[in-house]
C-alpha positions in Angstrom: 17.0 -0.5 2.6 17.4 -1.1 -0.8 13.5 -1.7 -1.7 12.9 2.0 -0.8 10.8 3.2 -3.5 12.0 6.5 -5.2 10.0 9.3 -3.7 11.5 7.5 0.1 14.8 7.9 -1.4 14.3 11.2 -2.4 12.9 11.9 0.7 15.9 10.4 2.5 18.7 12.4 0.6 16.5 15.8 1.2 16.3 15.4 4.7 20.2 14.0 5.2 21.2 17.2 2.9 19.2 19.5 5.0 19.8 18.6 8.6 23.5 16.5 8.4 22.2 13.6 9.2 22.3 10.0 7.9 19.4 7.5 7.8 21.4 5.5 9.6 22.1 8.0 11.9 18.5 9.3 12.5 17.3 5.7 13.0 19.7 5.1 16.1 18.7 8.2 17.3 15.1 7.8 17.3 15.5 4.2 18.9 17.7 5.2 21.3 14.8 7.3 23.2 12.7 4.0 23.6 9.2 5.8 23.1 6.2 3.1 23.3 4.5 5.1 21.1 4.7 5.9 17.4 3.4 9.4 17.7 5.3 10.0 20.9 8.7 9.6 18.6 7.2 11.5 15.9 5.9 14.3 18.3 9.3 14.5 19.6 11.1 14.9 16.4 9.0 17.3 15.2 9.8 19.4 18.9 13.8 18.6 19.0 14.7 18.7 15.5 12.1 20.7 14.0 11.0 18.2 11.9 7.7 18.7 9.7 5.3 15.6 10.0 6.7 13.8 6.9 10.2 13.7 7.9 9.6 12.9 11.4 7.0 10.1 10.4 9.1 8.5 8.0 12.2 8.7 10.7 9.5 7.1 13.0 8.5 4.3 11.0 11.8 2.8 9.6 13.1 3.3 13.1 10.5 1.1 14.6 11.0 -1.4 11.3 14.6 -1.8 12.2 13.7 -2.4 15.6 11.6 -5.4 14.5 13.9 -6.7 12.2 13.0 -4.2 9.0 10.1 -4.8 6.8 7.7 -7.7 6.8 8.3 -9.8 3.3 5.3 -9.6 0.8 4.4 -13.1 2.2 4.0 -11.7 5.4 2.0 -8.7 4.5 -0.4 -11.0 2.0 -0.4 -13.7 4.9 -2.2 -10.7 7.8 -4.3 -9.8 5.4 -5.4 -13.1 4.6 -5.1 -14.9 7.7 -8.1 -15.4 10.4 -11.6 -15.0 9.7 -10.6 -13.7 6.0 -8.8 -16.5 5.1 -11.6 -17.5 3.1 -11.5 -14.6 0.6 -7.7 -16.1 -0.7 -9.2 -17.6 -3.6 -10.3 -14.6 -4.7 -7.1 -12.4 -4.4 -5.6 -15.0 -5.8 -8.0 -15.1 -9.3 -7.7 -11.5 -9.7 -3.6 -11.9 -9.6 -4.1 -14.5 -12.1 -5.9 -12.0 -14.2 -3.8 -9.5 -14.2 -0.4 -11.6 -14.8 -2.6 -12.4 -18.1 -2.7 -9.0 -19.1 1.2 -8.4 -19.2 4.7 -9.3 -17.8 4.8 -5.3 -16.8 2.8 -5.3 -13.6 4.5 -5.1 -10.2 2.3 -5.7 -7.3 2.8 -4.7 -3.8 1.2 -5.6 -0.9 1.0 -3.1 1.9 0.1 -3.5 5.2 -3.9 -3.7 4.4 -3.7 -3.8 0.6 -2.0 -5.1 -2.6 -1.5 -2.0 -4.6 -0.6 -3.8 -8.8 1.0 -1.1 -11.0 2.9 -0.2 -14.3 3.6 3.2 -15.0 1.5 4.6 -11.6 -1.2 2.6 -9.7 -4.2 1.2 -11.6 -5.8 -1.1 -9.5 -5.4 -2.4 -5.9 -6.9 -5.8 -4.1 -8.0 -5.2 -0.3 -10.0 -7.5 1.6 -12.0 -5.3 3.6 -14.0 -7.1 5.8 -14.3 -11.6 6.5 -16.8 -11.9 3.3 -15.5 -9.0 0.8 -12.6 -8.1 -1.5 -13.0 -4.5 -2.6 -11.2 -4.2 -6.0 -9.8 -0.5 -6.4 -9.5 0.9 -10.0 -8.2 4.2 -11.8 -10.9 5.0 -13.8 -10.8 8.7 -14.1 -13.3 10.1 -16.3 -15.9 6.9 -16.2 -19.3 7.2 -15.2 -20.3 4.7 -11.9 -22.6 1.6 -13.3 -23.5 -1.1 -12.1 -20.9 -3.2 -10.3 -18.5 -0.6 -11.5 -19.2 2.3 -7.9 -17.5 5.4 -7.1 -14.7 4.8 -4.8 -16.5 7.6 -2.1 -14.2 7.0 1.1 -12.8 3.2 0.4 -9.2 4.8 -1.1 -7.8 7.7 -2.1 -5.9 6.1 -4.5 -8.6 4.6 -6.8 -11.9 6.9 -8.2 -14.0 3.9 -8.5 -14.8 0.1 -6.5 -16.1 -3.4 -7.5 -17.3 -5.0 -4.5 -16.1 -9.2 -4.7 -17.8 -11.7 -2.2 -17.0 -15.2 -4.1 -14.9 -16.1 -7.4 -17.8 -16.0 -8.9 -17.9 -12.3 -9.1 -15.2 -12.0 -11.3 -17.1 -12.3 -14.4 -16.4 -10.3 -18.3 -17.6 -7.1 -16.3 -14.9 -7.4 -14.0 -12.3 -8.3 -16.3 -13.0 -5.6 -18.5 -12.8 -2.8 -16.1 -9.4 -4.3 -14.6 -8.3 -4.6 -18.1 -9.4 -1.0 -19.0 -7.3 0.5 -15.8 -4.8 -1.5 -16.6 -4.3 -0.1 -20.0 -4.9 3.5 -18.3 -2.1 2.8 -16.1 
């Protein structure tokens, strides 16, 4: 468990400080009751333990990684999101990293489950393909005013105040470039 990011470790030491328990330790537990369900596990950690949501989610989640072998690699991850019917959006993920490993030697991406979060100091931008013809290009703009291709975010992600909305290559013109640019020196 050695990718875990900070805050998880944090997390981790908290919860092993506060209730005697190991990660180790919590993860047999929790796969030892064999719930089906995610929320049945987290539901009864929450009951049995006293748990609040975090903990017990987080207990939940690595539990049922370990059971599957622990986390997917980042080829997996970028490999379900682009896989199927959007398997056709690929070149444009793959334009925008270009971009961005253009712009320094200091970005780290991530790809999540749904997403591929790119950051420095915190989060600037993330790539998601949303649906089988679009890429939605998060950015941390704080403070800019919506125009044009540049949109609010509204309910796409928490994570990002505004959205560029990419159907072909093409879309990533100057406009485009400049705003990743921009969040990218925000970030």
């Amino acid at each position: 468990m050695s990718d875990l990011n900070a805050a998880e470790q944090s997390q981790w030491r908290n919860l092993e400080q506060a209730r005697g328990k190991s990660q180790a330790e919590w993860i047999t537990l929790a796969n030892s009751k064999g719930f089906a369900k995610h929320s049945e596990l987290v539901n009864w950690l929450k009951s049995e333990f006293a748990l609040g949501h975090g903990n017990a989610n987080l207990i939940a989640h690595r539990a049922k990684q370990a059971a599957a072998g622990g986390e997917p690699s980042h080829a997996e991850l970028l490999a379900a999101q682009y896989g199927g019917a959007k398997a056709a959006l690929q070149p444009i993920y793959d334009e925008l990293t270009g971009y961005l490993a253009s712009l320094g030697s200091d970005i780290e991406l991530s790809p999540k489950k749904a997403y591929v979060s790119a950051r420095r100091n915190k989060q600037f931008a993330l790539i998601q393909p949303s649906t089988a013809s679009r890429v939605d290009l998060g950015l941390n703009l704080k403070g800019v005013e919506p125009a044009g291709k540049l949109e609010a975010s509204g309910s796409f992600n928490a994570m990002c105040s505004h959205r560029i909305r990419l159907s072909s290559i093409a879309d990533i013109d100057e406009t485009v470039k400049h705003w990743l640019a921009e969040a990218y020196n925000r970030g």
